[in-house]
C-alpha positions as CSV (number, residue, x, y, z in Angstrom):
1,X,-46.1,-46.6,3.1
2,X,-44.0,-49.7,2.9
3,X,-46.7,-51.9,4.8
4,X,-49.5,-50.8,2.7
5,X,-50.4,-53.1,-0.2
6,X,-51.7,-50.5,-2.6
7,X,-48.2,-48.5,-2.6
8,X,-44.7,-49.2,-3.1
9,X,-42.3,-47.7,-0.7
10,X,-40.1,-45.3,-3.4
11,X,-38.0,-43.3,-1.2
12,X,-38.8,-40.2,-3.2
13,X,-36.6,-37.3,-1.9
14,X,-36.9,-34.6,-4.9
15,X,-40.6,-33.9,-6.4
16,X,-41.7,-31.2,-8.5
17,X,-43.8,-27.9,-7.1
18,X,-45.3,-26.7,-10.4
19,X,-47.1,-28.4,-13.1
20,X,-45.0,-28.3,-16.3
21,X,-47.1,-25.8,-17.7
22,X,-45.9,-23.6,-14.9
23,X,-42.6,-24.5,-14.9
24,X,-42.4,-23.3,-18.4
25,X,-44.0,-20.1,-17.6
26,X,-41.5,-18.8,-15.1
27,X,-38.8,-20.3,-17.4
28,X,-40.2,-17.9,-20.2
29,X,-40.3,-15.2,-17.3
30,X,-36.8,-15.3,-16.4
31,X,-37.5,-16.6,-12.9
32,X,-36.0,-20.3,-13.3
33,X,-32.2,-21.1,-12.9
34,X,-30.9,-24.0,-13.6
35,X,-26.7,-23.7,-13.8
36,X,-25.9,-27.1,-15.7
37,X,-27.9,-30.0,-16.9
38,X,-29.2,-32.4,-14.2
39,X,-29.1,-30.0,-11.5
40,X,-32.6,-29.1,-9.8
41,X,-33.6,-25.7,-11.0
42,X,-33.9,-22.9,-8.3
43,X,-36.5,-20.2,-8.4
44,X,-35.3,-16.7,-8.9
45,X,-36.7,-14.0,-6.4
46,X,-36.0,-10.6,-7.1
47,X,-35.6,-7.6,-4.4
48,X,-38.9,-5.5,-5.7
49,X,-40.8,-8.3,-5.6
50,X,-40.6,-9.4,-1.6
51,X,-42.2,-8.3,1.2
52,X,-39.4,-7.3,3.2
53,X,-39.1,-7.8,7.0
54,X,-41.9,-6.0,9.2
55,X,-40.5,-3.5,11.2
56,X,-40.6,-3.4,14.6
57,X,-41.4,-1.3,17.4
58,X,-38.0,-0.5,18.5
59,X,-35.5,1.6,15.7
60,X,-31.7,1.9,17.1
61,X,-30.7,1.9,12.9
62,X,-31.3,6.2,13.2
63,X,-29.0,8.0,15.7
64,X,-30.2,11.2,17.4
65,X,-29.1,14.8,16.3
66,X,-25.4,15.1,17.7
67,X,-23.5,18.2,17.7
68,X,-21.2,17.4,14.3
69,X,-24.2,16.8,12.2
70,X,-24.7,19.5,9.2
71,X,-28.9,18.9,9.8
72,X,-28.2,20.2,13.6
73,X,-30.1,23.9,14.4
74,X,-29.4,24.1,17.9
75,X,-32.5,23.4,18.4
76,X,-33.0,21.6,21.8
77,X,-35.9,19.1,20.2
78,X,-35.0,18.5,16.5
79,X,-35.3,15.0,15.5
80,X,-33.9,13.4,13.1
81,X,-34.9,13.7,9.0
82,X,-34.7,10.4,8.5
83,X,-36.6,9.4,11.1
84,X,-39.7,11.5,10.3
85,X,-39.4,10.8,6.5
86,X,-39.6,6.9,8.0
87,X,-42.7,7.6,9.9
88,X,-44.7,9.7,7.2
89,X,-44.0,6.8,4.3
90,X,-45.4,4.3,5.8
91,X,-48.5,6.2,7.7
92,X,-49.1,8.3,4.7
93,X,-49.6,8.5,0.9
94,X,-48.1,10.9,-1.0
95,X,-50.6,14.6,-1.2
96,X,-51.6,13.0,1.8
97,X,-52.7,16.3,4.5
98,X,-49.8,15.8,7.4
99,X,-50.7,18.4,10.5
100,X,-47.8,18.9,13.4
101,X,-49.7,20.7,15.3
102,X,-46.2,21.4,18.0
103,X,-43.8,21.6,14.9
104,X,-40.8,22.7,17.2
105,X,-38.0,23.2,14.7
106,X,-40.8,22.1,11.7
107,X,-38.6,18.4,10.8
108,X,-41.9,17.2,10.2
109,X,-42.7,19.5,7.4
110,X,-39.3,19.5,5.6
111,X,-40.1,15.1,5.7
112,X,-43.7,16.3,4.3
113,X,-42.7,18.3,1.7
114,X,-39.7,16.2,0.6
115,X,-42.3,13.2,0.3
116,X,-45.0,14.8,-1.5
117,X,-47.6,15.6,1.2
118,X,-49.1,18.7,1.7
119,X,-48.7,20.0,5.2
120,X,-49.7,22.1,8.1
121,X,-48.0,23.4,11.4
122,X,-48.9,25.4,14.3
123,X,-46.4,26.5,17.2
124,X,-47.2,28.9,20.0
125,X,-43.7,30.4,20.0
126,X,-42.4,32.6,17.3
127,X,-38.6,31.7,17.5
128,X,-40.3,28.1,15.8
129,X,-41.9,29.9,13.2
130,X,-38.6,31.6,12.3
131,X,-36.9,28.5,12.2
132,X,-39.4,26.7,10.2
133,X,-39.3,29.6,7.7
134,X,-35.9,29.8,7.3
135,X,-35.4,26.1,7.1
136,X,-38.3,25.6,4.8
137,X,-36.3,28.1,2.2
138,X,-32.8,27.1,2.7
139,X,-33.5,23.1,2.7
140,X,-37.1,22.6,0.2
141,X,-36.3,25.8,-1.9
142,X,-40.0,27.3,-1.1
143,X,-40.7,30.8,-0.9
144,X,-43.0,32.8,1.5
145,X,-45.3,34.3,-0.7
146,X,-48.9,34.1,-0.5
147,X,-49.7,34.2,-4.4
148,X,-46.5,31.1,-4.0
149,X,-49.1,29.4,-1.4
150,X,-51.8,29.4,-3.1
151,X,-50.7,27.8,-6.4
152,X,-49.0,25.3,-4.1
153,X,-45.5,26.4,-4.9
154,X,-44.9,28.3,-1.5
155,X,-45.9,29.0,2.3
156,X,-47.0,31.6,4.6
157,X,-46.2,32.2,7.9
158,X,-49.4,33.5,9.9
159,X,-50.0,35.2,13.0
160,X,-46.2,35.8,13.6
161,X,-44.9,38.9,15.2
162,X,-44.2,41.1,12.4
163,X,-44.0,44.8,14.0
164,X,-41.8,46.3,17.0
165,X,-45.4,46.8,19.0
166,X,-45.8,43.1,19.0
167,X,-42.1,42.3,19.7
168,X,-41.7,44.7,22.4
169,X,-44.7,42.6,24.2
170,X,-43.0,38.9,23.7
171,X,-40.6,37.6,26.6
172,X,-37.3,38.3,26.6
173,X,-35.6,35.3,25.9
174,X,-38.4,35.0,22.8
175,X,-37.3,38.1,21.6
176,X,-33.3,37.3,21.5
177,X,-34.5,33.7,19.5
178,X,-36.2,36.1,17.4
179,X,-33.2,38.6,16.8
180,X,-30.5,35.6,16.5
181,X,-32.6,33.5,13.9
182,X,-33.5,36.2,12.1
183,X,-29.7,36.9,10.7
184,X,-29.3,33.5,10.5
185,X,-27.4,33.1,13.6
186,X,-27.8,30.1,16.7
187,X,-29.2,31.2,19.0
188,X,-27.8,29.9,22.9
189,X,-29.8,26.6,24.4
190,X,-30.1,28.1,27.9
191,X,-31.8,31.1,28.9
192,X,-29.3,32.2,32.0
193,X,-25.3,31.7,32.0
194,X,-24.6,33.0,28.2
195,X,-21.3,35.2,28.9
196,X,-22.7,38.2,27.0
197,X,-23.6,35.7,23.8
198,X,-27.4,35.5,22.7
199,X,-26.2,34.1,19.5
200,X,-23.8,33.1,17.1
201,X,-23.2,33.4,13.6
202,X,-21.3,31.2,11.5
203,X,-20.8,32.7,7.9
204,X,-21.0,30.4,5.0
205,X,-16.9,30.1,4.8
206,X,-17.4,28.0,8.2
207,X,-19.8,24.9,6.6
208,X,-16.5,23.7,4.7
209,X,-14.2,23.7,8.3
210,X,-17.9,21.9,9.6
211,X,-17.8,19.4,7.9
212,X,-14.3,18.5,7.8
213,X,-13.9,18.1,10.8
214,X,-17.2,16.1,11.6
215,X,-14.9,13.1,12.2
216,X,-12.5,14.3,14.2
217,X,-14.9,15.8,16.4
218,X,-16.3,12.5,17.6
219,X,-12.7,11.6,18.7
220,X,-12.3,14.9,20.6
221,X,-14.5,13.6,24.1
222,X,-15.5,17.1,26.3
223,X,-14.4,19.3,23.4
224,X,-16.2,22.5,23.9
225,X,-19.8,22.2,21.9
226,X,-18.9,23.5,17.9
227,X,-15.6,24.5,19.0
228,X,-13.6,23.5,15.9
229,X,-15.9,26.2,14.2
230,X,-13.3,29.3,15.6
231,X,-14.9,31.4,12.6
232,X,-17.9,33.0,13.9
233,X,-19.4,36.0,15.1
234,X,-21.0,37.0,18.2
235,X,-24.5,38.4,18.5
236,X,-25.8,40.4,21.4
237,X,-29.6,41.4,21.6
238,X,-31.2,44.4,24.2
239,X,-34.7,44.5,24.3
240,X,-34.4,48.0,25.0
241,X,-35.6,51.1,23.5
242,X,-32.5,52.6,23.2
243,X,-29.4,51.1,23.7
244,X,-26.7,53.2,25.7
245,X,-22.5,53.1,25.4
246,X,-22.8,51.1,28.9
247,X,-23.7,48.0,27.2
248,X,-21.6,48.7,24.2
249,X,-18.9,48.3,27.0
250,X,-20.0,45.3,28.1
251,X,-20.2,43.8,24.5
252,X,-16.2,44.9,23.6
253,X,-15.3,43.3,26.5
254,X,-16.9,40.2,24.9
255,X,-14.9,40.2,21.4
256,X,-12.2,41.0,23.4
257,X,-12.4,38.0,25.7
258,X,-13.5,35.6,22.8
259,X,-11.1,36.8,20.2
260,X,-13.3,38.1,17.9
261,X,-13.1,40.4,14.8
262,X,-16.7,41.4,14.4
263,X,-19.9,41.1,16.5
264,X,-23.4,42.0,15.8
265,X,-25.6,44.4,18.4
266,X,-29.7,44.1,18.3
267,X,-31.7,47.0,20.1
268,X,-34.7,48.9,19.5
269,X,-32.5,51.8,19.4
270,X,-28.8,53.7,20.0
271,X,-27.8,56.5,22.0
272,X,-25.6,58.6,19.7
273,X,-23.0,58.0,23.1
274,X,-23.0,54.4,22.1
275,X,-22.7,55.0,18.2
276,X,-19.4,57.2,18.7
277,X,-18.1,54.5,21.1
278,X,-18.6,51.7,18.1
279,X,-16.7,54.1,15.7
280,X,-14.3,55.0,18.2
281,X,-13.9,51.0,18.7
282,X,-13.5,50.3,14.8
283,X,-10.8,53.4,14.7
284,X,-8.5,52.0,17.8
285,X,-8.9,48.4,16.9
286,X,-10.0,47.7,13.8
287,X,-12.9,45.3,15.2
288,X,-16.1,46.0,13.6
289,X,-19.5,46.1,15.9
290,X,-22.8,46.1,13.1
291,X,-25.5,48.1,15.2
292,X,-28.7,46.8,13.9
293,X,-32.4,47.7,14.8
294,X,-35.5,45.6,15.1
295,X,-36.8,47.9,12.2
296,X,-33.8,47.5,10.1
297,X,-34.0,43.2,11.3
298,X,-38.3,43.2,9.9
299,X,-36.9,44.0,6.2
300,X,-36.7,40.5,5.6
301,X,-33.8,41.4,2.5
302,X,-31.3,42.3,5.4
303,X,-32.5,39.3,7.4
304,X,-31.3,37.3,4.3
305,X,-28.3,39.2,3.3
306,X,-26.5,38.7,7.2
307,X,-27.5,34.8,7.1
């Protein structure tokens, strides 16, 4: 300090960090920068190199699932992508095991998949499975094959109900998941209150108006839930052994009510009184009604061919 004796009061405001042997070692690296001579050279940081900002325990920077987005199922508990992918990279390594043991809409095993982990997931209801195994094809490309599975190039779907004895025992609104999903329609949120729809079907003409319109369906406050899709198809599922002209009735008055061109019926079975009324509908109208059974829905190919 000034008042010492053994030191001289300098005023030194600038001093050097490095040793000159250092100095010229990040010069050689391409980490000093010094824009004209005289001026104190900075140190170059590059992005890859920092540490980045811990993340918190509180993420607003990924929205929900809302109605417009292209991800959206209809499922009533799909998260996010982005938000699982987030939480498997940073408590995971890639071929890392991941088990979801209530995969819901299975989110957590497209993340898994896309990021290099293996996987497992377990649900209790069926209609899950059937999502997850459509999803898993459409969105990761895998097939369900169990030669696939073991080579790790595929998946298999166990324990889900694959005859008409088993789906004849599942409830009721299970059953019309099942039927919906299975052509590769969306099937209704609420159990009770449907108008005579169990499902929807929105052919692959309908993804272009989608997404077109994300936008403007944000603007449009207490617009009617997908309504600027008007291209779909409605889907009506009996769990019934045989299906009678009675609720062929019921299912005209439907397309009639809701405009539509062509409609898809699910049922065990048909009366031959309800097959003459759907060609004697096609004849006087010109709207098509596709009777389909649960036999005809288990060969996968159809399954795949109506999605």
């Amino acid at each position: 300090s000034k008042g010492n004796p053994h030191y001289e009061f300098l005023g030194v405001t600038r001093y050097w960090r490095y040793s000159r042997e250092r100095m010229q070692e990040l010069y050689e690296q391409g980490k000093i920068v010094q824009s004209k001579p005289g001026v104190v050279p900075r140190y170059k940081r590059y992005l890859d190199e920092g540490v980045g900002v811990p993340i918190g325990s509180l993420w607003d920077d990924i929205k929900s699932i809302q109605s417009h987005d292209l991800e959206r199922l209809g499922y009533p508990t799909q998260k996010p992508l982005k938000l699982m992918e987030r939480i498997l990279e940073i408590s995971s390594q890639p071929n890392d095991i991941v088990l979801d043991a209530f995969c819901g809409c299975g989110t957590a095993l497209v993340a898994a998949e896309k990021l290099g982990r293996q996987w497992l997931g377990i649900d209790i209801s069926p209609t899950s499975c059937r999502v997850m195994a459509n999803r898993l094809r459409k969105e990761c490309a895998l097939r369900e094959n169990e030669d696939l599975w073991r080579a790790g190039r595929g998946f298999i779907v166990r324990d889900l109900p694959r005859s008409e004895a088993e789906l004849r025992k599942i409830p009721p609104f299970e059953f019309e998941n099942w039927a919906v999903i299975a052509l590769g329609g969306i099937p209704n949120k609420a159990q009770v209150g449907d108008k005579g729809i169990d499902g929807r079907i929105y052919p692959v003409s309908a993804i272009e108006h989608r997404r077109d319109a994300a936008q403007r369906r944000e603007r449009e406050a207490g617009a009617r839930e997908l309504g600027f899709m008007d291209q779909w198809y409605p889907i009506q599922v009996k769990q019934k052994d045989k299906t009678g002209r009675p609720d062929i009735d019921s299912f005209e008055a439907v397309m009639a009510r809701e405009e539509r061109t062509k409609g898809f019926f699910v049922s065990f079975d048909y009366s031959s009184d309800a097959m003459t009324e759907i060609d004697r509908y096609f004849r006087q109208t010109g709207k098509v009604i596709v009777p389909l059974t649960v036999k005809e829905i288990l060969d996968e190919q159809i399954a795949q061919n109506l999605a």
